[in-house]
FILO-656645 format. One record per residue: residue in three letters; x, y, z of N, C-alpha, C in turn. Coordinates in pm, 1 decimal, padded with zeros to 6 digits, m for minus. Example, Ala and Ser with C-alpha at 12.3 -4.5 7.8 and 13.67 -1.06 7.14 Angstrom:
# FILO-656645
@lumke:ALA; n.u:01319.0; n.v:m00569.0; n.w:00780.0; ca.u:01230.0; ca.v:m00450.0; ca.w:00780.0; c.u:01320.0; c.v:m00330.0; c.w:00780.0
@lumke:SER; n.u:01285.0; n.v:m00225.0; n.w:00708.0; ca.u:01367.0; ca.v:m00106.0; ca.w:00714.0; c.u:01290.0; c.v:00003.0; c.w:00787.0
***
This chain:
# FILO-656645
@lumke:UNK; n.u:m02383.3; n.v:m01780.6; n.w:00468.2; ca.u:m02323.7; ca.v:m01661.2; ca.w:00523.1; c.u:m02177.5; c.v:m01653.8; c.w:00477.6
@lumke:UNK; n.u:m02108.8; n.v:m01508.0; n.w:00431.5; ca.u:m02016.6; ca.v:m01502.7; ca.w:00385.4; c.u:m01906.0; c.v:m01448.5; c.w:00527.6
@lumke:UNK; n.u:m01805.5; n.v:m01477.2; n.w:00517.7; ca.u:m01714.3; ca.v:m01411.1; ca.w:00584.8; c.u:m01610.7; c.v:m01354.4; c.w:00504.6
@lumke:UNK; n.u:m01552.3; n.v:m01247.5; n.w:00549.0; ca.u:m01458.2; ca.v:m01127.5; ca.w:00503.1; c.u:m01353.1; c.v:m01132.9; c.w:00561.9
@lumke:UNK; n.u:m01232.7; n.v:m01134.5; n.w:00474.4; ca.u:m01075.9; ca.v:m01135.3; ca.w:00575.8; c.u:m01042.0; c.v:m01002.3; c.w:00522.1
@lumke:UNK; n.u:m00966.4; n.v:m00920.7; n.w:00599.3; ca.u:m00861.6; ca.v:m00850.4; ca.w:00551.0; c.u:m00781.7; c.v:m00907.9; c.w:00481.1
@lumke:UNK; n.u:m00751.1; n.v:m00817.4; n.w:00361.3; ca.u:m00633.3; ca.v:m00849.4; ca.w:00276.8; c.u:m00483.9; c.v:m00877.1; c.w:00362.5
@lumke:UNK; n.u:m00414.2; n.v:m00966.1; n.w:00404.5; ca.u:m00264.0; ca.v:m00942.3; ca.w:00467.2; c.u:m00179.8; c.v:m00936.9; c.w:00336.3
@lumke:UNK; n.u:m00047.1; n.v:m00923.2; n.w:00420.6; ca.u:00075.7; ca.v:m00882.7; ca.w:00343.5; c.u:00075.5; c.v:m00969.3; c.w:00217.9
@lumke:UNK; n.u:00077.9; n.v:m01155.6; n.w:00225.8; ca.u:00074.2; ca.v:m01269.2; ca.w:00145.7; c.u:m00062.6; c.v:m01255.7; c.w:00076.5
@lumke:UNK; n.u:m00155.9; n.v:m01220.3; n.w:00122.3; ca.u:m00258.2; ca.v:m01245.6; ca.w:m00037.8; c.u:m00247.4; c.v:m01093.4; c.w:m00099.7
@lumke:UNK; n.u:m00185.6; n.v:m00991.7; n.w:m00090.2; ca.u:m00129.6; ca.v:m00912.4; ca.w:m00177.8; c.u:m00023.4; c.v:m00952.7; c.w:m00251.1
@lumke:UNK; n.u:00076.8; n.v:m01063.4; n.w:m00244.4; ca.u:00145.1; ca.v:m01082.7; ca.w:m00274.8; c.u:00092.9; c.v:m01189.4; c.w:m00426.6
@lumke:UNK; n.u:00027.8; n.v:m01283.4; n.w:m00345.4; ca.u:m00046.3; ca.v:m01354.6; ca.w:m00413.2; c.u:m00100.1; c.v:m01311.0; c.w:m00526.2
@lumke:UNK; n.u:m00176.4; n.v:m01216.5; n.w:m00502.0; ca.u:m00305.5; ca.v:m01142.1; ca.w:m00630.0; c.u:m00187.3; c.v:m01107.4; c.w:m00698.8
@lumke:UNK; n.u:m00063.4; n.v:m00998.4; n.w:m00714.6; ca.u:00015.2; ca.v:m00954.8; ca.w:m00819.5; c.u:00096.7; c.v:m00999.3; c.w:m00835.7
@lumke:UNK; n.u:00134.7; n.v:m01124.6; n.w:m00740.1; ca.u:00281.5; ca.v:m01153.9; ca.w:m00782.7; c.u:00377.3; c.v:m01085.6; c.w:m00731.2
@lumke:UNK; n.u:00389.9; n.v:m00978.7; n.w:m00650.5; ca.u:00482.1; ca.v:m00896.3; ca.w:m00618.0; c.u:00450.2; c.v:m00790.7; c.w:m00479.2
@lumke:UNK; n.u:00551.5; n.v:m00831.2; n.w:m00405.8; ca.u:00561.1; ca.v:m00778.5; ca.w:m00266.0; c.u:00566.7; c.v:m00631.7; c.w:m00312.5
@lumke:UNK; n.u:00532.4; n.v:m00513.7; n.w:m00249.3; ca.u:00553.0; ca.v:m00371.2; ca.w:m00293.3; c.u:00532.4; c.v:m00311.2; c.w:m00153.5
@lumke:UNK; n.u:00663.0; n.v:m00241.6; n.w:m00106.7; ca.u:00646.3; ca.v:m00204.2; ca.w:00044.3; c.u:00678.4; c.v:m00024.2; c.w:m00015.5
@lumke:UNK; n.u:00607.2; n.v:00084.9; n.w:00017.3; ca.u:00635.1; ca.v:00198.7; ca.w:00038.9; c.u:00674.3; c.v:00317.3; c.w:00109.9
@lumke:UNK; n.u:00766.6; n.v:00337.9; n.w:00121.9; ca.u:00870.2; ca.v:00400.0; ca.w:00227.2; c.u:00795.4; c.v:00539.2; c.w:00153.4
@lumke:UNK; n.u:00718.8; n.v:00577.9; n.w:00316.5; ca.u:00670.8; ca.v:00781.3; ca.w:00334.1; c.u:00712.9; c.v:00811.2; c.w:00415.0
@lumke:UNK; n.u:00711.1; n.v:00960.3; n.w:00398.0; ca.u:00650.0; ca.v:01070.0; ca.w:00552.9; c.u:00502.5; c.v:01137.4; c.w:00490.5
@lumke:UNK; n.u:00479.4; n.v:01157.8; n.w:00636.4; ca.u:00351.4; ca.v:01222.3; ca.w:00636.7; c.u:00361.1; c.v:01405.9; c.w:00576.9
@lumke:UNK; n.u:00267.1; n.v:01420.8; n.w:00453.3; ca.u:00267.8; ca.v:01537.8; ca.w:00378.2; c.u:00343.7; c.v:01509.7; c.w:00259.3
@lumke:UNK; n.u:00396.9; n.v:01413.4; n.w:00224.2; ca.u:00496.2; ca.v:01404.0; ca.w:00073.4; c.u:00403.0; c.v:01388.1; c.w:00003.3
@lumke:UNK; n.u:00369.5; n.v:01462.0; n.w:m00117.3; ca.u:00318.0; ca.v:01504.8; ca.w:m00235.3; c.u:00381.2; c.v:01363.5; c.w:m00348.9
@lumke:UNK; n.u:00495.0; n.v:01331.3; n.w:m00288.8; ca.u:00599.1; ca.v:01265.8; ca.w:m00434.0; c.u:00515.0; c.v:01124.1; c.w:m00392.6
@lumke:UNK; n.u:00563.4; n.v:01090.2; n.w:m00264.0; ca.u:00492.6; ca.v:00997.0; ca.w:m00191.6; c.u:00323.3; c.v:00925.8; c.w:m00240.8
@lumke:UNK; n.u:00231.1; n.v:01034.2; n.w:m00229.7; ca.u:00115.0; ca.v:01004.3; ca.w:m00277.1; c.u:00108.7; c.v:00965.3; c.w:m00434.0
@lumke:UNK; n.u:00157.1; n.v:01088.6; n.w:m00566.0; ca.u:00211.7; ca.v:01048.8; ca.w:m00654.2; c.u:00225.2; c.v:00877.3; c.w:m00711.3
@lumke:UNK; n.u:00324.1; n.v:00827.0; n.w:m00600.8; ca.u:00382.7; ca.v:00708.4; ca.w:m00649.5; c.u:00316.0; c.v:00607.5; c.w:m00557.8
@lumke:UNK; n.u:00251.5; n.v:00660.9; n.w:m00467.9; ca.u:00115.3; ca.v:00528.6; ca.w:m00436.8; c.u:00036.9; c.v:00510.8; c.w:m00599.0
@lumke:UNK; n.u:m00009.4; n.v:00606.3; n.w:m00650.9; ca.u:m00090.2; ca.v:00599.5; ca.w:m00726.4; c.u:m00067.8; c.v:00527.4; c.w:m00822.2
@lumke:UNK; n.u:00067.0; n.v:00563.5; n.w:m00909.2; ca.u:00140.2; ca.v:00506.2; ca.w:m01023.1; c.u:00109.3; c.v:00359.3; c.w:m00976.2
@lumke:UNK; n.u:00162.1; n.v:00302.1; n.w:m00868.6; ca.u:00189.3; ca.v:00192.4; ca.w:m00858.4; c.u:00038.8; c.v:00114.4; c.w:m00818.6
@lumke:UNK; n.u:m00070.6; n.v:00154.8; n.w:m00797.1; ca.u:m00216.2; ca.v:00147.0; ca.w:m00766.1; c.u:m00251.9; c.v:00133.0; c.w:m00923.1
@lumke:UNK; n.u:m00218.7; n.v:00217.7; n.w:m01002.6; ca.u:m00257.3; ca.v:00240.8; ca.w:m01165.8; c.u:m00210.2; c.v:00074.9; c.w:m01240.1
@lumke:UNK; n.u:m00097.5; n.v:00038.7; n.w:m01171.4; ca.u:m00068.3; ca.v:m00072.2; ca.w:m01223.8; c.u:m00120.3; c.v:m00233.4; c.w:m01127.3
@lumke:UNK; n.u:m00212.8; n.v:m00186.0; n.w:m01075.5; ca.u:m00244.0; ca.v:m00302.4; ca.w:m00980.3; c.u:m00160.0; c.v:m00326.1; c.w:m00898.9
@lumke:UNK; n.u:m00081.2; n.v:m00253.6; n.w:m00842.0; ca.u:m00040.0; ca.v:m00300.9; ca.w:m00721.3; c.u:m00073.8; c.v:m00240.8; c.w:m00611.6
@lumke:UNK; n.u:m00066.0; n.v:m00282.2; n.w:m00476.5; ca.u:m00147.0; ca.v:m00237.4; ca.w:m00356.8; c.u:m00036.9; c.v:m00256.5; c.w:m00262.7
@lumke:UNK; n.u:00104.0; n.v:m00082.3; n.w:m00245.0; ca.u:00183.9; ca.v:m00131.7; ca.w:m00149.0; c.u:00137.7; c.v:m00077.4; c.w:m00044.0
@lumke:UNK; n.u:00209.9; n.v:m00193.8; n.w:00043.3; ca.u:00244.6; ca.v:m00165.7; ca.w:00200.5; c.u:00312.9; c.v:m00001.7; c.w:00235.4
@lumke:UNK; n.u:00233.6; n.v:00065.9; n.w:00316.0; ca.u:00324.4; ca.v:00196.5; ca.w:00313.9; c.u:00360.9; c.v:00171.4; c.w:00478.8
@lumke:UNK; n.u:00486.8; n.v:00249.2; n.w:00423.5; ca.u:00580.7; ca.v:00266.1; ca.w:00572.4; c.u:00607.0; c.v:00401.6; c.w:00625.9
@lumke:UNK; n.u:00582.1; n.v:00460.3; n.w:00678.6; ca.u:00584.1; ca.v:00583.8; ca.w:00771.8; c.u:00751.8; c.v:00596.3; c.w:00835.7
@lumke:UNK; n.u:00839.6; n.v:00660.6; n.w:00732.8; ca.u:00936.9; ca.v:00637.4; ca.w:00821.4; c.u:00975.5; c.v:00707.5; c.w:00909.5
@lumke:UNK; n.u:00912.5; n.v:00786.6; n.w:00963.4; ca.u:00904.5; ca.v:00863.9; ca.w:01103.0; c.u:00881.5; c.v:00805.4; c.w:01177.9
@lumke:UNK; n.u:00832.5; n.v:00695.0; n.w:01208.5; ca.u:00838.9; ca.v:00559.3; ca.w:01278.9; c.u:00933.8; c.v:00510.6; c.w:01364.3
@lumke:UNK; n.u:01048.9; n.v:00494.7; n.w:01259.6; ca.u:01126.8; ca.v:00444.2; ca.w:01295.1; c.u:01271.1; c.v:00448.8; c.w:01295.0
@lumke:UNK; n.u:01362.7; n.v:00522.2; n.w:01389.1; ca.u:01482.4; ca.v:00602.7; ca.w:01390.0; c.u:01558.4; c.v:00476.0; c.w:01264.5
@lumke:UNK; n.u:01577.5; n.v:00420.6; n.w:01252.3; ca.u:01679.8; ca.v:00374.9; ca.w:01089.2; c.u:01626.0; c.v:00395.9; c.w:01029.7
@lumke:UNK; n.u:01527.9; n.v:00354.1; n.w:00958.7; ca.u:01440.0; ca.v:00401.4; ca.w:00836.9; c.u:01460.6; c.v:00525.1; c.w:00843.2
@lumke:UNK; n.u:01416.8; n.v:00619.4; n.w:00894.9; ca.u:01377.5; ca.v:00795.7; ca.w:00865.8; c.u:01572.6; c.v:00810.1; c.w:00883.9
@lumke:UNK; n.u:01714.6; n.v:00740.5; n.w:00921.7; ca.u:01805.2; ca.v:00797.8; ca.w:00866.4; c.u:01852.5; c.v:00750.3; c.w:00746.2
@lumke:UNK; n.u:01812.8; n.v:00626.3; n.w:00705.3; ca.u:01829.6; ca.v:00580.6; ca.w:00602.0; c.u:01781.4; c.v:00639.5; c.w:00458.4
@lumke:UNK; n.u:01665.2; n.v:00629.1; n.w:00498.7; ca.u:01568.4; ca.v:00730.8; ca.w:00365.9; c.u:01544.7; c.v:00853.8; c.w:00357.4
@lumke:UNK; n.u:01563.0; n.v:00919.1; n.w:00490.9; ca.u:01505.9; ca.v:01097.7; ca.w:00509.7; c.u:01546.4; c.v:01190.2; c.w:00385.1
@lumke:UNK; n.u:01622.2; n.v:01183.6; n.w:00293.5; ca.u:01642.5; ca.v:01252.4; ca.w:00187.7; c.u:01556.5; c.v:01220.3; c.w:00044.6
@lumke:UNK; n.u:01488.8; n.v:01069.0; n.w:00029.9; ca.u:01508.9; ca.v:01005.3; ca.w:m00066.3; c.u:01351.3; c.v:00952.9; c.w:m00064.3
@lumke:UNK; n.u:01250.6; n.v:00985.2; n.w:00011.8; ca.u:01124.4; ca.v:00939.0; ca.w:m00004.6; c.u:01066.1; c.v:00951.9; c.w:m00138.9
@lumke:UNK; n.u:00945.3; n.v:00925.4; n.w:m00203.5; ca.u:00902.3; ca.v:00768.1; ca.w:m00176.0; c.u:01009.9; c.v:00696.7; c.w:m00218.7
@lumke:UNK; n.u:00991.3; n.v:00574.9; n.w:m00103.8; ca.u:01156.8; ca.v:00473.3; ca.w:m00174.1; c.u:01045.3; c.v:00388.8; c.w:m00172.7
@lumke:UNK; n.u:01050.7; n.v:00274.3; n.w:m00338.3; ca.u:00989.3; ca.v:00125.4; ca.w:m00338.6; c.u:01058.2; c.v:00045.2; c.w:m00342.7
@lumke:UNK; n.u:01019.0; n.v:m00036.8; n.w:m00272.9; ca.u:01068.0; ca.v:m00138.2; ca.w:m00285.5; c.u:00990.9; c.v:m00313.6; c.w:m00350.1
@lumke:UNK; n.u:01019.5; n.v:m00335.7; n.w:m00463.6; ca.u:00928.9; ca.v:m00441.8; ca.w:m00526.1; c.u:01029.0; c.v:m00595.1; c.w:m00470.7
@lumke:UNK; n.u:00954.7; n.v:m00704.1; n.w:m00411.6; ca.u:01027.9; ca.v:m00819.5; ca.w:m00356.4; c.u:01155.1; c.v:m00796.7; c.w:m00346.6
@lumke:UNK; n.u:01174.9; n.v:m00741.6; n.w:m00241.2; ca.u:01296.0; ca.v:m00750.3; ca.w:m00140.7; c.u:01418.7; c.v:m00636.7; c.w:m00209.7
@lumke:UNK; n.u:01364.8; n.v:m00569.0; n.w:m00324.9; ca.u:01478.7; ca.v:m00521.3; ca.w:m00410.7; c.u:01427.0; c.v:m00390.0; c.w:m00433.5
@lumke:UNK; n.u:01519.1; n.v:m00274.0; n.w:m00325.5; ca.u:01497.7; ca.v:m00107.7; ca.w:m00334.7; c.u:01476.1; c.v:m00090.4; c.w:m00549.0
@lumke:UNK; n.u:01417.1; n.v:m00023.9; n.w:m00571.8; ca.u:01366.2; ca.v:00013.2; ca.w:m00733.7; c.u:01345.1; c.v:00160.0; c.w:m00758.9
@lumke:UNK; n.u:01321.2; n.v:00225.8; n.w:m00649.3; ca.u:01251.7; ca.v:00328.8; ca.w:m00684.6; c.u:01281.0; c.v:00414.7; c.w:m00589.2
@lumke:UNK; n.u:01368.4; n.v:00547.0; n.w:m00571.0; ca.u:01387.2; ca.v:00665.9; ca.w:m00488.1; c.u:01333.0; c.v:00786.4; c.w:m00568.9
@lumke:UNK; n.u:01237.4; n.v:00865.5; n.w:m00497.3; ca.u:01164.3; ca.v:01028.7; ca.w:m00554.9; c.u:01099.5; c.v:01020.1; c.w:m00596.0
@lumke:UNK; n.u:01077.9; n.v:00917.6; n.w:m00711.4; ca.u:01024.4; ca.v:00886.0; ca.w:m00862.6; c.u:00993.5; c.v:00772.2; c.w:m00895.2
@lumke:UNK; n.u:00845.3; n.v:00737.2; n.w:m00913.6; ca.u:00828.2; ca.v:00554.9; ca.w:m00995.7; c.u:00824.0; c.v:00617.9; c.w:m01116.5
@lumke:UNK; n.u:00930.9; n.v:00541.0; n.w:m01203.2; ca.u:00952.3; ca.v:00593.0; ca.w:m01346.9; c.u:00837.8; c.v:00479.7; c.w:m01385.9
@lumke:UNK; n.u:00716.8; n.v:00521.2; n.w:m01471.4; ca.u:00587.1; ca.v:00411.5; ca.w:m01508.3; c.u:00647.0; c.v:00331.2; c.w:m01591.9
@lumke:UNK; n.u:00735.7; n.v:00331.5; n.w:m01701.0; ca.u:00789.1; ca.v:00244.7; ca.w:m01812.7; c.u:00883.3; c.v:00167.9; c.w:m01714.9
@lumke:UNK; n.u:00976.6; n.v:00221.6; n.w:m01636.2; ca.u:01061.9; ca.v:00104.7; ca.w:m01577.9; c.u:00958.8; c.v:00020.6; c.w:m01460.6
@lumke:UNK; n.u:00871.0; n.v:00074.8; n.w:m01396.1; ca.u:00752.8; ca.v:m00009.1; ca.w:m01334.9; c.u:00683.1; c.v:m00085.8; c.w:m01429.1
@lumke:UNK; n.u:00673.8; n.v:m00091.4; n.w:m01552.4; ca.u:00604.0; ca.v:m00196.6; ca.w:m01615.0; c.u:00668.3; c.v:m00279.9; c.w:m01657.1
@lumke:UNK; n.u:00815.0; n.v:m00292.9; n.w:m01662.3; ca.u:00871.1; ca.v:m00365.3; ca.w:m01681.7; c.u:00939.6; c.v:m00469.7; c.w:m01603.7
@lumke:UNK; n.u:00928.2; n.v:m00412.7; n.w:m01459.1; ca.u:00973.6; ca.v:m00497.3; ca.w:m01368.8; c.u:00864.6; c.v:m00581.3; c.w:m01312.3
@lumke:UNK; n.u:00736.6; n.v:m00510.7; n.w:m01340.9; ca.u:00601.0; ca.v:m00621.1; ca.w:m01304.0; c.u:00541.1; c.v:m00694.4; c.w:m01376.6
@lumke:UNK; n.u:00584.4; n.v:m00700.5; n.w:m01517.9; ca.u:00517.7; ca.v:m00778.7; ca.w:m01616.9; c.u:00557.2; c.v:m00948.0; c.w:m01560.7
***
């Protein structure tokens, strides 16, 4: 008999090598966009809802999707795909 874990935060990390947390709101078009890009390249981020949470949504409210790859903001509006392949190789 097999058992099934959910993926957590660390064996995503594990499989690519790279933490990827995604700062949304709910309805961003740019947002979905740059799930994808970053899905296209094997990565599987964490999304963050920053309506959530009063710092986040004043911190970012202008500037969604914000990525962030291990611990280091990369990406505001726009995952540029050439500078994403270069920071995940």
């Amino acid at each position: 008999m097999r058992f099934f874990r959910k993926k957590s935060e660390n064996a995503q990390a594990k499989a690519t090598g790279h933490k990827v947390l995604l700062y949304t709101r709910p309805g961003c078009h740019l947002c979905e966009m740059a799930k994808e890009t970053l899905m296209q390249q094997d990565l599987e981020p964490i999304e963050i809802n920053i309506d959530t949470d009063p710092q986040l949504f004043e911190k970012f409210k202008h500037s969604v999707p914000v990525v962030e790859i291990d611990g280091k903001i990369r990406f505001r509006g726009h995952v540029h795909l050439r500078l994403l392949k270069r920071i995940v190789r």
